[in-house]
Legacy VTK file of the C-alpha trace (Angstrom):
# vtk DataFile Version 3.0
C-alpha trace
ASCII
DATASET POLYDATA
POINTS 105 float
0.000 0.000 0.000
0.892 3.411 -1.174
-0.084 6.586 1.033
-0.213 9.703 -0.775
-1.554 13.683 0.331
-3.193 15.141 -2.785
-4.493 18.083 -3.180
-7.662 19.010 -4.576
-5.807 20.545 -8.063
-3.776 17.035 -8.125
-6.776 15.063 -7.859
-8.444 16.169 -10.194
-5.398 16.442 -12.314
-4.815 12.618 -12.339
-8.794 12.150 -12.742
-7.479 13.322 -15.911
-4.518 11.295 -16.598
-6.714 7.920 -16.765
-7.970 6.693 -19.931
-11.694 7.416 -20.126
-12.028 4.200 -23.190
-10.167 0.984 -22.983
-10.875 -3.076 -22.288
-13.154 -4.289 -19.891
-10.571 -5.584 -17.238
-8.989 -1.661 -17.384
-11.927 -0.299 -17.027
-12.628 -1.954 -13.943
-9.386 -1.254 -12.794
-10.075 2.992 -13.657
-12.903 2.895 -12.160
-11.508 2.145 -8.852
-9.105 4.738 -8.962
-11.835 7.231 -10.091
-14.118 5.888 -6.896
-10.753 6.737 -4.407
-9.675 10.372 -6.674
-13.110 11.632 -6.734
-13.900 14.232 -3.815
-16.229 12.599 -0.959
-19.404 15.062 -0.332
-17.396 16.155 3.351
-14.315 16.735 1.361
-15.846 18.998 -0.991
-17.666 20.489 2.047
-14.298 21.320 3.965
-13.173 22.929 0.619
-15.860 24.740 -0.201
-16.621 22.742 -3.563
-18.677 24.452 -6.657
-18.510 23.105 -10.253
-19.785 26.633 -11.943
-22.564 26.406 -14.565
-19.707 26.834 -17.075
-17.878 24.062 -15.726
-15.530 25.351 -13.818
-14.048 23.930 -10.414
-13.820 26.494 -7.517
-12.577 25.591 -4.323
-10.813 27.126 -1.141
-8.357 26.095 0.813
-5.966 24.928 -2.173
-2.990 23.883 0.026
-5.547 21.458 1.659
-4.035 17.841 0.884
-5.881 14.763 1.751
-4.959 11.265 2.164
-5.621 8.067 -0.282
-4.118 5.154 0.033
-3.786 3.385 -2.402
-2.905 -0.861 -3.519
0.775 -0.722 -5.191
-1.014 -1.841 -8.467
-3.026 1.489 -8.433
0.210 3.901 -7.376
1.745 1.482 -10.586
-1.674 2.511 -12.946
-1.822 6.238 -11.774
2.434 6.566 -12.502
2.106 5.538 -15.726
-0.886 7.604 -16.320
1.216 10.558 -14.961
4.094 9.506 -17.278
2.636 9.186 -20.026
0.307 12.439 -19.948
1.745 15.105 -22.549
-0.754 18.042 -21.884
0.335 18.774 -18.779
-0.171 22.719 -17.404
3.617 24.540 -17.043
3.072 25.529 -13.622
4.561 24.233 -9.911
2.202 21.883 -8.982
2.737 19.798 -11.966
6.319 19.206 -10.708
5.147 18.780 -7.138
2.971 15.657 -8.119
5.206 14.805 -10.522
7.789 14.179 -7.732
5.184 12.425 -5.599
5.489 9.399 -7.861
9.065 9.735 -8.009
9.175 11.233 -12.075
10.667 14.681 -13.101
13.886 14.860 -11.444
LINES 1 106
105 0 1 2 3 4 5 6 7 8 9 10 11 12 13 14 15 16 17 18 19 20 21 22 23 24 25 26 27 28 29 30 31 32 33 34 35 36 37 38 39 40 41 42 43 44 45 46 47 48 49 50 51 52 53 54 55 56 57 58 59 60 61 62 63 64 65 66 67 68 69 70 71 72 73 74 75 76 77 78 79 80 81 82 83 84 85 86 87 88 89 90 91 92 93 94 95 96 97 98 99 100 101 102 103 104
């Protein structure tokens, strides 16, 4: 088991890293790591959650991390995902979850 303290931005940032098609035993697989990314209705709470009519995400409190553990299989899936993503944004956090899985040095 993996341990990790995400922030809201990196959750939903590797929400986006995972494939949204692919073969039924993957899917399975994503769809467990989608059930422990997405935000609980407390966590959004203690954040002060809104998804805008536009779309956006607002939230509060963006230092906030929380904690998922996760099987070593999953941290395995999400790596890769993170790996693998080329459209990341240039900014600090990237690198800061980046080097949560051990990538970008």
């Amino acid at each position: 088991m993996k341990q990790l303290n995400l922030t809201t931005w990196e959750r939903l940032q590797l929400i986006r890293c995972l494939p949204k098609t692919s073969h039924i035993p993957t899917v399975a697989k994503m769809l467990a790591l989608f059930d422990k990314l997405e935000l609980t209705k407390e966590e959004q709470q203690a954040i002060n959650f809104i998804v805008t009519t536009n779309g956006q995400a607002t939230w509060s409190n963006p230092e906030l991390g929380f904690d998922i553990e996760f099987e070593d299989s999953q941290f395995s899936e999400l790596k890769k995902a993170v790996e693998t993503r080329v459209d990341w944004p240039v900014v600090k956090e990237t690198m800061q979850l980046a080097e949560k899985f051990g990538l970008g040095e």
